[in-house]
N, C-alpha and C positions, 0 to 999 in steps of 0.2 A: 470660628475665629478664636473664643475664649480658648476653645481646647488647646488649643495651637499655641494659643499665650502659654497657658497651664503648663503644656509640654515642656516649654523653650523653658519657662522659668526654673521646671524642675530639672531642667537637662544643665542648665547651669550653677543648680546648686548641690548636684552630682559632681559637675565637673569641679566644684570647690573641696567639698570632700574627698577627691580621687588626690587633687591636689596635697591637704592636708593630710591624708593618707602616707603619699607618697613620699612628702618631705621629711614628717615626721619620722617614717622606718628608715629613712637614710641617714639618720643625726645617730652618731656612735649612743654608747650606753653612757648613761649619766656619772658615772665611776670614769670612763676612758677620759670622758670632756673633760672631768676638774684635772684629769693628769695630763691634757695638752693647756687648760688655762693653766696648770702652776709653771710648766716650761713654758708657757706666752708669757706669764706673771716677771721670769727670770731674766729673758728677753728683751722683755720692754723695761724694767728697771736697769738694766747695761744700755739701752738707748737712753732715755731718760737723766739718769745721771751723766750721763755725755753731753746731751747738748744742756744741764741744769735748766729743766723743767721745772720751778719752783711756783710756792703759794702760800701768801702770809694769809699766817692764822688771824682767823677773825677776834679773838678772845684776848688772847697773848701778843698778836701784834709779830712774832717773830716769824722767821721764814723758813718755809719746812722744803726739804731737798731732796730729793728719789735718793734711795740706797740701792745700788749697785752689789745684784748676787750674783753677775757676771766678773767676777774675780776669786781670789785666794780665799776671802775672809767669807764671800757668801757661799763659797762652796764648802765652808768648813761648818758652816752654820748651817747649812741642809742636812749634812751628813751625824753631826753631830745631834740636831733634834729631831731626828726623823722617827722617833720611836716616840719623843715625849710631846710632838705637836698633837698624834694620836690618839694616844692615852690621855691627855691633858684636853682633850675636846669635850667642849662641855656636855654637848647632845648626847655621847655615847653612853656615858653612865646612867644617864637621866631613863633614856629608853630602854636600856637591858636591866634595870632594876625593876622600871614598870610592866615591862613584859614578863617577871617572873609570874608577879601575882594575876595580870590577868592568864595566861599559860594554865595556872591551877585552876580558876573560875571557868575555862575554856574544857580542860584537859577532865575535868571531875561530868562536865555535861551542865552545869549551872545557867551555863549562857544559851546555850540550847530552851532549854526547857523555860527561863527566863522571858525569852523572846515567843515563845510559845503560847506560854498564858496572858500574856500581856496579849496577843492578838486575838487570842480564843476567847476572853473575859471580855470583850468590846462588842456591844451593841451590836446589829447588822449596819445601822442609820452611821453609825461612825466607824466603820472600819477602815475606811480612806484616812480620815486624820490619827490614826492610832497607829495607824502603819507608817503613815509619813513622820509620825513623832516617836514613835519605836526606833526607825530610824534614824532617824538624828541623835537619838539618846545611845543606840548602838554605837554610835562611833567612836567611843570613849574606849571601848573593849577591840580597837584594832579593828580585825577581818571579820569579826561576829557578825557583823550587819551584812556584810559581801555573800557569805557564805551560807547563811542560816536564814533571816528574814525576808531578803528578794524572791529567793525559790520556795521560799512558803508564802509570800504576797501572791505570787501567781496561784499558787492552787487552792488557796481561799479566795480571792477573785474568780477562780473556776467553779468552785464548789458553791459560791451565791450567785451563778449566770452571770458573771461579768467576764468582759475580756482578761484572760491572763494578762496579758503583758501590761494593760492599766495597771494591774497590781505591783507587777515585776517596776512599772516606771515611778509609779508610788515610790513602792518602797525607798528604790534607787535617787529617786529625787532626795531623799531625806537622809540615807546613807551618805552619799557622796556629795551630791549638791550641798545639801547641809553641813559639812564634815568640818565647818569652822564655829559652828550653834553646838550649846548644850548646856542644861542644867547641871553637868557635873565636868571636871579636869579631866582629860585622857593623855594618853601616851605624847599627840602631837603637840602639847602647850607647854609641856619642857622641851621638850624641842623646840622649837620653833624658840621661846625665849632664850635658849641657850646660845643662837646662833646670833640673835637682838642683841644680846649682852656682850659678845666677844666684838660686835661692829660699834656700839657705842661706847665700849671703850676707845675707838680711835679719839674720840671728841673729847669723851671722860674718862680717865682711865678708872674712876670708882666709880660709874654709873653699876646699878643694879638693875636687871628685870626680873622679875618673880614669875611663876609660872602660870599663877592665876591671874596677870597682867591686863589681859582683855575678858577679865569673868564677866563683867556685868553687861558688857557688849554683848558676849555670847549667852546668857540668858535673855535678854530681850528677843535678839534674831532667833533662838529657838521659835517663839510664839509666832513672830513674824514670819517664818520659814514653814511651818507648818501649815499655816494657814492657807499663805501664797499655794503650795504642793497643793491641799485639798483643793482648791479652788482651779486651777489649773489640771488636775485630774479628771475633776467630773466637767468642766466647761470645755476645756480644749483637747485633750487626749482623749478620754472616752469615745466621743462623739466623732472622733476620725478615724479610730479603729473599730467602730460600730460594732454588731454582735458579733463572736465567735463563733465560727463555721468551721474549726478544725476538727482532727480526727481524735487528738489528744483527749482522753477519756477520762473527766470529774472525778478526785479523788480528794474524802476525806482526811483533813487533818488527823494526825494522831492526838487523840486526848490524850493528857498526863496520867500519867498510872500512877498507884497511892505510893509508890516509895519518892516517885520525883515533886509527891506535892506534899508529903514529909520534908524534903528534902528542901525544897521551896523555903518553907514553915522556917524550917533550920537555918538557912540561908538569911533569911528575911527578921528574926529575931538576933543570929549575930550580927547582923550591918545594924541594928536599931542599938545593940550594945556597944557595938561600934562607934557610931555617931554620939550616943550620950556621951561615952566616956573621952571623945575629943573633944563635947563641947564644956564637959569639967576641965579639960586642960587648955581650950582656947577663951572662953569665954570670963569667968569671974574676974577683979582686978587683981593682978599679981599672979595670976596663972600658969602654970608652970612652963603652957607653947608660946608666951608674952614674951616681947622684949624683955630680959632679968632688969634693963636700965631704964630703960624711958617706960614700962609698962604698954607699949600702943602694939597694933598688929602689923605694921608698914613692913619693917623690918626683924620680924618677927622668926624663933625657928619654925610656927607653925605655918608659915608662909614660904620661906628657904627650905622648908624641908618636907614639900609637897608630893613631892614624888617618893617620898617612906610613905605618904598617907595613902597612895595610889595604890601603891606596890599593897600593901595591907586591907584595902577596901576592896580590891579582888581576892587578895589571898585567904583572908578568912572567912567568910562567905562561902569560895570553892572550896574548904577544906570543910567546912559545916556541912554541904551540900553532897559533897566525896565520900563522909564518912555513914550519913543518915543512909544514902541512896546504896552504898559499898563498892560507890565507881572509884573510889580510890580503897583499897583493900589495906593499906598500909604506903610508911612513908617514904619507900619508893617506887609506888607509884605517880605520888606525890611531885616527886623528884624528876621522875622520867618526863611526867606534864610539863614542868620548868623546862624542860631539857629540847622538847618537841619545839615550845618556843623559841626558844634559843635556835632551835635549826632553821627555823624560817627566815631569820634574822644573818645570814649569813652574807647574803649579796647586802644588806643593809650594811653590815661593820667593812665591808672592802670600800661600797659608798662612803663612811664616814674617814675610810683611810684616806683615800684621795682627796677626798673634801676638807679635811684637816689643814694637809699640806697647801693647799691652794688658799685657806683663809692666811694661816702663818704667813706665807710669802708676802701677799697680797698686804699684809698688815706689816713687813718689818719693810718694805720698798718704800713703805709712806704715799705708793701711787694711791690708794684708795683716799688716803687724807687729804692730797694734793686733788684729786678726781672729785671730790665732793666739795671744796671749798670752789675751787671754777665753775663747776656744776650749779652751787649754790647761788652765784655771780651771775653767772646766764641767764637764771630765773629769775632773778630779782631784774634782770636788762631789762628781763619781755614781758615783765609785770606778772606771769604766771605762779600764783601763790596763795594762799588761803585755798577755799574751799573748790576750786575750780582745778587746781594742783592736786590735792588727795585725791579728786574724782577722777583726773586722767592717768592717777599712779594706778588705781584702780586696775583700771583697763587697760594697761600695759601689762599687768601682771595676767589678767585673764588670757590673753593673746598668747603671752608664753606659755602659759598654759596647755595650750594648744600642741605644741610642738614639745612639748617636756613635761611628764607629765607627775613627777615625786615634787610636794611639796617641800620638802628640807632641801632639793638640791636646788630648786629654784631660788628658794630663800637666802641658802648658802653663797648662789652668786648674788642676787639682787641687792641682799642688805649691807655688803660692804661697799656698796654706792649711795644707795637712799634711805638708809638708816643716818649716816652721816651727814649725810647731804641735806635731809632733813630737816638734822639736831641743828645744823646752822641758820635752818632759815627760820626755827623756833619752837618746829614741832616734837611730842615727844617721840621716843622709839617703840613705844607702845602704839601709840597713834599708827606710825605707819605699820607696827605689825598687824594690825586688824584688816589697816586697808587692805594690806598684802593678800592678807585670808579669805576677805572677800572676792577680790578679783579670781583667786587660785579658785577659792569653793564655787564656785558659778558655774564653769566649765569645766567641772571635774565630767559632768555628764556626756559631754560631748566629745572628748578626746578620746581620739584612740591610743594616746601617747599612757592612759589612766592604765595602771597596773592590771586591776581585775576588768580595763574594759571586754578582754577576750573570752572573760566567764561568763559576763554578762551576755555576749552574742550566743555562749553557748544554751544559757538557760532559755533564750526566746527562742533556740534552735527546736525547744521540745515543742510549743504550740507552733510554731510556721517555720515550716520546714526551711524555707528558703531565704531564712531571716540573715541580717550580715551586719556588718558596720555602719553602711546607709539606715537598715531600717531602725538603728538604735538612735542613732545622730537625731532621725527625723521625726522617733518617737520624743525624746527628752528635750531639741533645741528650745521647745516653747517654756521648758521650765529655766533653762540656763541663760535664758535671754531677758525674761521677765525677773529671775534670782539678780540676776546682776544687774538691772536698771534700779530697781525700788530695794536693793541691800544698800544702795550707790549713794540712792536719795535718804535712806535709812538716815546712815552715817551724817551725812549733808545735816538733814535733823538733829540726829546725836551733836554734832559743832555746835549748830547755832545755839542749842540751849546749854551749851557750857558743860555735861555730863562727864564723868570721869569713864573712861573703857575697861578699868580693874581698880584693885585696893591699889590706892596709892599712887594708880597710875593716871594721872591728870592729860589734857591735848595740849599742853605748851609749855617749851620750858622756862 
């Protein structure tokens, strides 16, 4: 009789995932959708301005009215910024800058071998939490962690008699799961604040968000995050994929050879010249990365101009590490590395094309302004607000998740509603960026909609053969289900004791 239950239960959470499956590869590509929302966007402001859909601002008291781009003057206004809505988007610069440097860090072998000794230097007793915090810490450097540490998770899990794929879900848990934690800034945190920044200007037109906006958040849920993974590794995963019985045959890691632990050395001594010599220009009073006026770091360029620090804390590093080891021979090799990056980024800037134009529209119709102030009205009817509001924004975002699975296009639609929406009911836009990340990072595991979810089916393809989309869902659900209940309560915590989630960035405004 249990079996029977057993069955049915698993026959129906098959038939969930065939579903998710199925809805998901029917939803166009996240580029096509922002180019049918910007014509819904043009659309509904020619309905809108028809029947005068209007909504007085909560602040100023006056009354704001849809602009109509279904005429003369909005078609002239498409046409006419269609180049600088683009080029003017905050995200794109942010990312192709940060992608130079880490490209070289990548391109020289740094991150490789990085990621290498970091797992090779760990105990047998911790090689679970070094990998799930390898992990996390990788994700600062883009696809490093996708590409490099899961498929060496698996075959040091092979190579100490442990199940590969505990290792692969390890890692994964911390890659992706993780991919909103971290001791340091990556590529996604100007992003992400750059799309925060253009939506709270609907509210404020000089609102700033800085990149490191949710730092202190994301260093706590580091420790948090890792912890959770080990624990959910050797308690729940492990022990349901019991010993390995495959054919796949235990292979040593490759140890570092002396010019990559020169290289290392050299890597590792410039980032320590590195950091001193930023904290000569961040730290004493009057400092040169200080506000030149107020002397404080709030508003600071060493703060505004985060992503020069990025771009530089990979680039010089990979070019230390390029030159000791002679993966970079000279400086167009150097250059070609930038250049690799840059290629991979290509579906990314046609995303940022179409995403541009749908924020512009979205933002000169004033529906997002009008959409957020009714919105904000709603929830205040049905009494849903404080801390009970954050935790269900949460999990609205994770759900989306589900079916879309690039974190900036989700954000790109999400936050010209509930960034505003938000700022009216009191909260900051930092606030709800974190939430955002958490629900997004949760179920980055479980989607098939996740970019490298395909690589990862590929990698569990080498120990079981017959591995697919179900067997991944069914390995990692325990980590994306437990990530997202206690990140949830995390946060809930982080409110009640008042904590700020970055420099300057306070939960109210």
């Amino acid at each position: 009789m249990k079996e029977k239950q057993s069955a049915s239960r698993k026959s129906l959470f098959y038939r969930f995932l065939d579903f998710v499956e199925l809805v998901g590869n029917k939803l166009p590509h996240p580029a096509t959708l922002f180019f049918l929302f910007a014509g819904g966007v043009i659309v509904l402001s020619g309905i809108f301005a028809a029947i005068d859909y209007t909504a007085i601002h909560p602040t100023t008291g006056g009354e704001i009215h849809p602009v109509s781009l279904l005429n003369g003057d909005g078609l002239r206004r498409i046409i006419t910024t269609l180049v600088t809505n683009f080029t003017g988007f905050v995200p794109l610069g942010t990312v192709l800058v940060a992608m130079l440097g880490v490209g070289v860090a990548e391109g020289s072998g740094l991150l490789n071998a990085a990621l290498r000794s970091l797992v090779l230097s760990a105990p047998r007793k911790l090689i679970t939490i070094v990998i799930v915090f390898g992990g996390i810490l990788s994700n600062a450097a883009s696809e490093a962690g996708y590409v490099i540490l899961i498929p060496l998770a698996g075959i040091i899990f092979h190579a100490f008699g442990r199940h590969p794929l505990a290792g692969m879900a390890a890692a994964f848990a911390g890659v992706s799961g993780g991919y909103s934690a971290n001791l340091v800034l990556g590529t996604v945190d100007p992003l992400l604040s750059g799309i925060t920044e253009e939506m709270a200007k609907i509210i404020d037109a000089d609102y700033k968000v800085n990149p490191a906006a949710n730092y202190y958040f994301m260093i706590a849920s580091t420790f948090h995050l890792t912890i959770l993974g080990t624990w959910i590794t050797h308690r729940i995963v492990e022990p349901r994929l019991g010993k390995y019985d495959g054919e796949e045959q235990s292979v040593s890691v490759d140890e570092l050879k002396p010019e990559e632990k020169r290289g290392l050395k050299a890597a590792g001594l410039t980032s320590l010249a590195f950091v001193v010599l930023l904290a000569f220009a961040v730290i004493p009073e009057g400092a040169v990365l200080r506000d030149p006026e107020s002397g404080d770091l709030l508003h600071s360029p060493f703060l505004s101009g985060i992503v020069a620090i990025i771009f530089l804390f990979f680039l010089l590093p990979g070019l230390a590490y390029g030159v000791v080891t002679k993966s970079l021979k000279n400086d167009t090799a150097a250059v070609n590395a930038m250049g690799k990056a840059m290629s991979t980024l290509g579906v990314y800037i046609v995303l940022v094309f179409a995403a541009a134009q749908f924020v512009a529209y979205f933002s000169w119709t004033n529906l997002g302004l009008i959409t957020a102030i009714k919105g904000a009205e709603t929830l205040k009817g049905v009494g849903l607000t404080g801390i009970p509001l954050i935790i269900s924004f949460i999990f609205v975002a994770a759900v989306m998740n589900l079916f879309m699975g690039s974190a900036s296009a989700k954000w790109a639609i999400m936050a010209p509603i509930f960034v505003p929406m938000f700022m009216l009911l009191g909260y900051t836009p930092e606030l709800t960026q974190v939430a955002y990340r958490i629900g997004d990072s949760s179920t980055n595991v479980i989607t098939p909609m996740m970019s490298y979810f395909a690589l990862i089916v590929a990698f569990a393809q080498k120990y079981k053969k017959d591995s697919g989309i179900g067997t991944i869902i069914a390995m990692m659900l325990p980590y994306s289900m437990i990530f997202l209940i206690t990140w949830a309560l995390f946060l809930m915590i982080w409110m009640l004791l008042g904590l700020p989630v970055g420099p300057g960035a306070g939960l109210y405004l």
